[in-house]
C-alpha positions in Angstrom: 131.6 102.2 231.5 129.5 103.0 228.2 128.5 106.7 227.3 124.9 106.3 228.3 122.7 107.4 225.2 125.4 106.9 222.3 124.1 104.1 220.7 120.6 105.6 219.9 122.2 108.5 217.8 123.7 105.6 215.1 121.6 103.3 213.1 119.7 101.0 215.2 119.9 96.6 215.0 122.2 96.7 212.3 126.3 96.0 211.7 128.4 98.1 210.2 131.5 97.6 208.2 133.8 101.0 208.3 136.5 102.4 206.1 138.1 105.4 207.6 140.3 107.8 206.9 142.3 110.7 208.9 140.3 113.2 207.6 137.1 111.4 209.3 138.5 110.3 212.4 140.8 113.4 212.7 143.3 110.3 213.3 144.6 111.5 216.9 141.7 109.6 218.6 142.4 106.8 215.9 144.7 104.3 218.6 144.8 101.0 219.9 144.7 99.8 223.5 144.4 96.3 223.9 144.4 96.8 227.5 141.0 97.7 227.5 138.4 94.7 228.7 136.1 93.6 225.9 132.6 93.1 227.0 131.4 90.1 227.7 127.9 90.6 225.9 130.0 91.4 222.7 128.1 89.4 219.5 130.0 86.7 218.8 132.6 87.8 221.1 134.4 84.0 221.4 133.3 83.1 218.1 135.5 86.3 217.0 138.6 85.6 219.1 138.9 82.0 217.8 138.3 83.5 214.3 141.6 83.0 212.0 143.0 86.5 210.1 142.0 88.8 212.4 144.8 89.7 214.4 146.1 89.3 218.2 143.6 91.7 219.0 140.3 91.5 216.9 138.5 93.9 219.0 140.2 96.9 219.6 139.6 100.5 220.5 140.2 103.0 217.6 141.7 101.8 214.3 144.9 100.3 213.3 146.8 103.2 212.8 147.9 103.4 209.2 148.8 106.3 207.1 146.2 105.4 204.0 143.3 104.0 206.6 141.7 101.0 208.3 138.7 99.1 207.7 136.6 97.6 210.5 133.1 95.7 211.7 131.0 97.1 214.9 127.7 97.8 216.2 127.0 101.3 215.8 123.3 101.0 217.6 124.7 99.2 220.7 125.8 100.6 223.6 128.3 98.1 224.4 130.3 99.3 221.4 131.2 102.7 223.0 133.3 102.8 226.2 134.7 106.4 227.7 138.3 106.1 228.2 140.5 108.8 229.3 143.2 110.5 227.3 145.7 110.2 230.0 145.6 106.4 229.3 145.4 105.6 225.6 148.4 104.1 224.4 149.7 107.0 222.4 150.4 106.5 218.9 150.7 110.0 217.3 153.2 111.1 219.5 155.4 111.9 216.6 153.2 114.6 215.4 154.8 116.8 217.9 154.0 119.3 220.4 151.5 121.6 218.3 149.2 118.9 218.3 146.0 118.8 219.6 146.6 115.0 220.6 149.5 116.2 222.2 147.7 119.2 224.1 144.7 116.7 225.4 146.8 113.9 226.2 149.8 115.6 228.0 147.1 118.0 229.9 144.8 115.0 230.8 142.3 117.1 230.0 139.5 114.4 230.3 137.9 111.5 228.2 137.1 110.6 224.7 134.3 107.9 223.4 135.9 105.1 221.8 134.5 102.0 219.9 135.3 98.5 220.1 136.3 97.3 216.1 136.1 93.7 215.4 139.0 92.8 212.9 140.4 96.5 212.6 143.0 96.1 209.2 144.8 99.1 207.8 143.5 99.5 204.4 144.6 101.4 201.3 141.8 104.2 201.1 143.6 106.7 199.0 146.1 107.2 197.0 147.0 104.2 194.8 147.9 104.0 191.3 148.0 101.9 188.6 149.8 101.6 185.3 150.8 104.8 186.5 147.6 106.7 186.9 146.6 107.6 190.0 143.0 105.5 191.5 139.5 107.2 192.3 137.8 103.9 192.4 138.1 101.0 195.2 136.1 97.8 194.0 134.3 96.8 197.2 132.8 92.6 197.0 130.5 92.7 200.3 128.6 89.6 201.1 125.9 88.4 203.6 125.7 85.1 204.3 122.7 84.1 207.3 123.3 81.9 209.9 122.5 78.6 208.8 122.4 74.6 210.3 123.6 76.5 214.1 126.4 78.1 213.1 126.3 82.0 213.6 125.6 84.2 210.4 129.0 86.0 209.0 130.0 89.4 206.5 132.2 88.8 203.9 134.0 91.4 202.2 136.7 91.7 200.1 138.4 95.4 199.3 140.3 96.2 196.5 139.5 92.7 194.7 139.1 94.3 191.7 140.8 97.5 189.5 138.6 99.7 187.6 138.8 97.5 184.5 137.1 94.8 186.1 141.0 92.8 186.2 141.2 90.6 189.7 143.6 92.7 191.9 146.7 89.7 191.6 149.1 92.7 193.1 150.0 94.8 190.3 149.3 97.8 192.3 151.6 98.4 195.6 149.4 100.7 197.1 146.1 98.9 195.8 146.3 96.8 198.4 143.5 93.5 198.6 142.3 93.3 202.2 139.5 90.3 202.8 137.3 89.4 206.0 134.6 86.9 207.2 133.2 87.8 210.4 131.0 86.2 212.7 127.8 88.3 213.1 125.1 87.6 216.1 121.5 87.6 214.2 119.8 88.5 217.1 121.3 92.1 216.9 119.0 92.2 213.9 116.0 90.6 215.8 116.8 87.0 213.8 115.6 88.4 210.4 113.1 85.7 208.2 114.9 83.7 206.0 117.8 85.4 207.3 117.6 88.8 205.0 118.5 92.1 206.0 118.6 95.5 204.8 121.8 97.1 204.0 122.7 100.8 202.7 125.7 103.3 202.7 126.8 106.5 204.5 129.1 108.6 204.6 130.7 111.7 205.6 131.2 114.8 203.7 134.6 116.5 203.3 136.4 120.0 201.5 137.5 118.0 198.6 135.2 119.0 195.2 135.8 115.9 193.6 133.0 114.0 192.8 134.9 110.7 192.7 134.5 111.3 197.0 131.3 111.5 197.1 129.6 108.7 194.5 129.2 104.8 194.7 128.3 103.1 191.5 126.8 99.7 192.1 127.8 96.5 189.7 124.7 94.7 191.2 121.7 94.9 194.2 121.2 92.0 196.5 118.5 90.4 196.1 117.7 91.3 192.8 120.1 90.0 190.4 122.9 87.7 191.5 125.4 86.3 188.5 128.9 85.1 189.0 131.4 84.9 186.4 134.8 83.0 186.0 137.7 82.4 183.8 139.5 79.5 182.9 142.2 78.9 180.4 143.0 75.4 179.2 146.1 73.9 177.3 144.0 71.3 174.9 147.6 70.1 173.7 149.0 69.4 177.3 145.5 69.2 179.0 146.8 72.0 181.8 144.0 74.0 183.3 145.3 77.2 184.9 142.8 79.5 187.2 143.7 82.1 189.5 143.1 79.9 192.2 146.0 77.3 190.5 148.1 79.8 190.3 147.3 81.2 194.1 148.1 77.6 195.6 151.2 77.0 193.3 152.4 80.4 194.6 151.5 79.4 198.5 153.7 75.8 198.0 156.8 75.7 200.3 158.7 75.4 196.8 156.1 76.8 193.3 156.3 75.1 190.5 158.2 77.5 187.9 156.0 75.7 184.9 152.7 75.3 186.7 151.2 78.5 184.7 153.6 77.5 181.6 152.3 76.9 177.7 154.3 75.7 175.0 154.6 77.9 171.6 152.0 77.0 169.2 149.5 75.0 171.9 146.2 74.9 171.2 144.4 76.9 174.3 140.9 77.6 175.2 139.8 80.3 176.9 136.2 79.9 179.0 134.3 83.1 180.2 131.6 81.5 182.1 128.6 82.9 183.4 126.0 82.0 185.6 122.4 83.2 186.9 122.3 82.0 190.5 118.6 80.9 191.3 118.6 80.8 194.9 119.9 84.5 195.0 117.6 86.0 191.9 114.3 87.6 192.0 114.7 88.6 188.7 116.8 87.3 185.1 119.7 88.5 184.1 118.8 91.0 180.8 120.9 92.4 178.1 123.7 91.5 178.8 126.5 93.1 176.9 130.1 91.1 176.7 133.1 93.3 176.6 136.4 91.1 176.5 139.7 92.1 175.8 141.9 88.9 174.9 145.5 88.0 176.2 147.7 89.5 172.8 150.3 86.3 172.3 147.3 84.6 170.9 146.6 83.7 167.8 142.8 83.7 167.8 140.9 81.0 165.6 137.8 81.5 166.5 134.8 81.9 169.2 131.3 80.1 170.4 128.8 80.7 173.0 127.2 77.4 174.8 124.4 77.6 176.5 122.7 75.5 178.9 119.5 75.4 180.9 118.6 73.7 183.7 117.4 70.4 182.4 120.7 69.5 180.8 120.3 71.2 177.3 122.5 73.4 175.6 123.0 75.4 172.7 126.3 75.9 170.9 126.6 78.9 168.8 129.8 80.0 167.0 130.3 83.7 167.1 133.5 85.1 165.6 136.5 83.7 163.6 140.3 84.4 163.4 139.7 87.5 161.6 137.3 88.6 163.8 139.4 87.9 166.4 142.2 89.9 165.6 142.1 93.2 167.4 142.2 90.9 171.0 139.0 92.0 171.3 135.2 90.0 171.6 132.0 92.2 172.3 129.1 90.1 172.3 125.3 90.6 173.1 124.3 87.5 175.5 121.1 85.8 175.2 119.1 86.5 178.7 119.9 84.0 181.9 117.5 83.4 184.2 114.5 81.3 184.9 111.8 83.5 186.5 110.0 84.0 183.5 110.8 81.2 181.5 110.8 77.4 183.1 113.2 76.2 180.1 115.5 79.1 180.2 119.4 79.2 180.1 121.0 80.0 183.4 124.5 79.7 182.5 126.7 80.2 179.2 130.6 79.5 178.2 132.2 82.0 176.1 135.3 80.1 174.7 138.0 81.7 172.4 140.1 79.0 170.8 143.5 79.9 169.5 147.3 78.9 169.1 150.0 80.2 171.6 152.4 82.4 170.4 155.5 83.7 170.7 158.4 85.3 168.6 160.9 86.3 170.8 163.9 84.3 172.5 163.0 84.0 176.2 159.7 83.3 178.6 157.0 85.3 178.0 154.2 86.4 180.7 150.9 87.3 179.8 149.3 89.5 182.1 145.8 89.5 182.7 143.3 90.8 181.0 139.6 92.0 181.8 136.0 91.2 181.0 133.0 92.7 182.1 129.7 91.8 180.7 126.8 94.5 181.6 123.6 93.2 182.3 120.0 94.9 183.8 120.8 94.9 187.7 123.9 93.1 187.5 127.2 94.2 186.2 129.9 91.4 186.5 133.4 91.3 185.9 136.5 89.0 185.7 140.1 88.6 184.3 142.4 86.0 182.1 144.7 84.3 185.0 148.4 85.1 184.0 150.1 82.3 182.3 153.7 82.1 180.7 154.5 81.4 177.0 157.3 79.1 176.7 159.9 79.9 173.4 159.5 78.6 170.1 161.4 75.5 170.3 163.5 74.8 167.4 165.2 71.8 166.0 166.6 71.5 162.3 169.2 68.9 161.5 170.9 67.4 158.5 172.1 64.2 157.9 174.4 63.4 154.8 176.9 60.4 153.4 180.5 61.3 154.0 181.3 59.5 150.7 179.5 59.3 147.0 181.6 57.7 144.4 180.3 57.7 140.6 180.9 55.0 137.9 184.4 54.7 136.3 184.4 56.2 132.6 186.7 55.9 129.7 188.8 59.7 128.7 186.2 60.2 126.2 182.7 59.3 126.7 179.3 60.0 124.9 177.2 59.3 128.3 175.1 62.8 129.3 175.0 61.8 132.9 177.4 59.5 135.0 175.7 57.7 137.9 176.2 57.1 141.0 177.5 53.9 142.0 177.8 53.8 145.7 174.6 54.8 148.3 174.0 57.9 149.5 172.5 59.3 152.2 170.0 63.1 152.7 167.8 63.7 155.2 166.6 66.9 157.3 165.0 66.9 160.6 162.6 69.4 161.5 160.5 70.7 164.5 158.6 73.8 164.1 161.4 75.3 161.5 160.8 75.9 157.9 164.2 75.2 155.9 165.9 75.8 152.9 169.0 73.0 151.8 171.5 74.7 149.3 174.9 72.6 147.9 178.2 73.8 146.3 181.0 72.7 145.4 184.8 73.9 144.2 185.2 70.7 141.2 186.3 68.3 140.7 190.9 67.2 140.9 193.4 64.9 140.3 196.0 67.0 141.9 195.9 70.1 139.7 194.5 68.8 137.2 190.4 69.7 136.9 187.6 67.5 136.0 185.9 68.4 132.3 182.4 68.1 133.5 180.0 69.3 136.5 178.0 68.2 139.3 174.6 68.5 139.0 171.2 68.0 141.0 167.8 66.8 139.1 165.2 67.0 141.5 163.2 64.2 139.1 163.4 63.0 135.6 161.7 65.6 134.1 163.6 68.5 135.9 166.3 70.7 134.7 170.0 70.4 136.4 171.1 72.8 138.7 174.7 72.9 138.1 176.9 72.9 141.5 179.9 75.7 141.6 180.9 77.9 144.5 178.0 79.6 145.0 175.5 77.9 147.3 172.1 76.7 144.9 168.8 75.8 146.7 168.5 71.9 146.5 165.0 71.5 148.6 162.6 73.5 151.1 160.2 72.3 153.8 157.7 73.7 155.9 157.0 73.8 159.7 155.3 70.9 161.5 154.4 70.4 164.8 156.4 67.8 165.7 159.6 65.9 164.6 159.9 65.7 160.8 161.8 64.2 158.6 162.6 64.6 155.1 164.3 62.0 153.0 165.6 63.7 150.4 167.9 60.9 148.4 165.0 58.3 149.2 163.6 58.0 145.2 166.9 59.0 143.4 167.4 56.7 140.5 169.7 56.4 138.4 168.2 59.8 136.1 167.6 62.0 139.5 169.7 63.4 142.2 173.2 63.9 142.6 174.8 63.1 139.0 178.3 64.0 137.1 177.6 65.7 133.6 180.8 65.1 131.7 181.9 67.8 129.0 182.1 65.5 125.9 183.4 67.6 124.1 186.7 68.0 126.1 189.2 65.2 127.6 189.4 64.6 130.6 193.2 62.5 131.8 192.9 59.3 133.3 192.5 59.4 137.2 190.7 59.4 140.3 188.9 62.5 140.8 187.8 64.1 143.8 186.4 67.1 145.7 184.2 68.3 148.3 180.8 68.9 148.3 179.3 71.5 151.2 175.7 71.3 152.2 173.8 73.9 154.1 170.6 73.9 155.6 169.0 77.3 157.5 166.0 78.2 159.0 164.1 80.1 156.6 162.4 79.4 152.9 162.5 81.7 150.0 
């Protein structure tokens, strides 16, 4: 049976949710038995057992077990949490700490009982000791949420541990021992005498311990219920592809029996949109959301064109506002003063607003790139809010440059001593290059001109137009054309307006003799992947 009288040394008609340590619990009495009854006057008791996530045994004596802690529900005030059990019988899980242990002493003596608690939803947790990009963590990000019973269903506590680093960045598992650990449990009302308009009080305690640290010790809070309630979000869009990636996308593409590998993908040079949004929830808010300072630190394989701020009220208007360009842009970094949200004060207030950063995506190396998240957190009176970019993958440059050229140019026939500057061509001829995304640079040259060993008296030579001067062809390579990048398949027709003054032409030394007979040689082209 219940230790008579417990109950009324705890906090009366209230819940609490518990995060405990060793150090707190001195972790011997910390055990399971699920062979222990659970009352049948428990709150919510069936409602609890049906409840998905919780475990085979959502009400349990004593914690987890669990060298870095274990967070739980109960009902401090009630004496149907407590129920003396004796040592004899508790199902021991310390028994590895050896003989010189006082668990070991009490249980092996029977030397009596020990009050233990029923725990709905008991989940190790990681309390201490995580790190992150290799620094070791003082701060857990606690998201705890109230939500009343509503249309006969029974009222439930949300939380959600270790959602968040420091930075404000969504935990996405970057940290093994930050671990994320999330609850909703079904909560009797009554316990709290069916509260009007279902809203409770709520507050922290704590225990004190021989660490000086004050990072033990101190709660900073990012907002106070009923005050101030904002939520923010993040979404980034691929305007070129139309792909909209969220956490959430890439939580469910990750949860398929077989993930899509390009679900979070972006080709090189896409146009993307990043949208902070922000909104003042009016059902939640006694009060507006004030001064609120943006603080955004921007994925780095972007290149950044430039920022706006929309915002919109709750009549349907908005108000676009553009507040930084590329330059601007350039350190990855927006900090922005946000107009006030809210509609307490003012009927024709905004309540919401879209940050979007418009850019290109980019990336210079040869493989996949991954773009880990980054954070935001905007600072506002009675409400600090944060989120992250979702990770998304930057696909190569893709690049395509290809030349396309006669195998055969044959020039008019000429007497052994002419007076003509230029000798044309007679047959057609064929240059074209074919681009994606790749500047390019097309050089000729040439060894002559031979019938057998005997050389031609002349030279091949390029015009670009009429009015140009030739650029005579020998063994060294000589730029012919350039082009720049495009963003899709181009090509360049090069021979397309040659007449008969332009292009590829003979220039015949007039003053010299050249023997009668056909002439031939080769004629090597070159294209690359660069300009000068």
């Amino acid at each position: 049976m219940p230790p008579f009288g417990t109950g009324w040394t705890a906090i009366q008609k209230g819940t609490a949710s518990e995060g405990r340590y060793k150090e707190f619990t001195l972790n011997s009495f910390g055990t399971t038995n699920p062979n222990v009854a659970v009352p049948d006057n428990y709150p919510e008791k069936n409602a609890i057992f049906s409840q998905s996530g919780l475990g085979s045994f959502p009400l349990r004596l004593g914690n987890s077990g669990g060298m870095y802690g274990v967070i739980s529900l109960t009902y401090p005030g009630e004496e149907y949490t407590y129920k003396n059990i004796s040592l004899a019988n508790i199902a021991l899980a310390d028994s590895s700490y050896g003989s010189n242990n006082i668990w070991y002493y009490l249980n092996s003596n029977d030397n009596g009982y020990a009050t233990s608690t029923f725990q709905v939803g008991a989940v190790n947790a990681s309390l201490i000791n995580a790190t992150y990009k290799g620094n070791e963590l003082y701060w857990y990000h606690l998201t705890f949420t109230w939500i009343p019973a509503k249309n006969g269903n029974p009222a439930e506590i949300h939380y959600d541990y270790n959602d968040k680093f420091p930075d404000g960045s969504k935990n996405l598992g970057q940290s093994r021992d930050y671990t994320e650990v999330t609850q909703n449990i079904p909560v009797d009302p009554s316990v709290f005498n069916n509260p009007d308009r279902g809203r409770v009080y709520w507050g922290l305690t704590g225990a004190n311990n021989g660490t000086s640290q004050n990072y033990s010790k101190i709660a900073v809070f990012e907002s106070i219920p009923a005050l101030t309630t904002a939520h923010v979000k993040t979404t980034l869009t691929d305007k070129t592809s139309g792909k909209v990636i969220t956490d959430e996308s890439n939580a469910n593409n990750a949860s398929q029996k077989t993930p899509d590998s390009k679900a979070n993908l972006v080709n090189y040079n896409d146009e993307l949109a990043l949208d902070y949004n922000l909104a003042w929830d009016y059902e939640e808010s006694k009060k507006d959301w004030l001064k609120i300072a943006a603080d955004i630190n921007l994925p780095t394989d972007i290149k950044y064109t430039s920022a706006t701020i929309t915002y919109h009220n709750d009549a349907g208007s908005s108000e676009a506002i553009t507040i930084a360009n590329g330059t601007d842009l350039s350190a990855k970094k927006l900090r922005y003063e946000i107009a006030s949200l809210g509609s307490t004060n003012d009927s024709n207030g905004y309540t919401s607003a879209d940050i979007v950063v418009n850019g290109r995506a980019d990336n210079e190396t040869d493989h996949v790139i991954t773009e880990d998240s980054q954070p935001a957190v905007f600072k506002g009176t009675d409400a600090i809010e944060s989120t992250s970019t979702p990770i998304f993958k930057i696909d190569v440059k893709p690049q395509y440059l290809q030349l396309t050229v006669s195998k055969n140019l044959n020039f008019q026939s000429i007497n052994y001593l002419t007076t003509q500057t230029y000798l044309k061509r007679v047959t057609p001829f064929t240059l074209n290059v074919t681009e994606l995304k790749e500047a390019w640079t097309l050089k000729a040259s040439t060894t002559g001109l031979f019938n057998g060993s005997q050389s031609f008296e002349g030279n091949l030579i390029y015009k670009k137009d009429d009015q140009s001067k030739p650029i005579y062809l020998n063994s060294e390579p000589q730029e012919i054309a350039t082009g720049e990048a495009t963003n899709q398949n181009s090509t360049t027709n090069i021979s397309k307006d040659w007449d008969d003054f332009d292009g590829l032409l003979l220039h015949p030394n007039n003053k010299k003799i050249s023997p009668a007979g056909n002439y031939t040689g080769s004629l090597t082209w070159e294209v690359d992947d660069s300009v000068k």
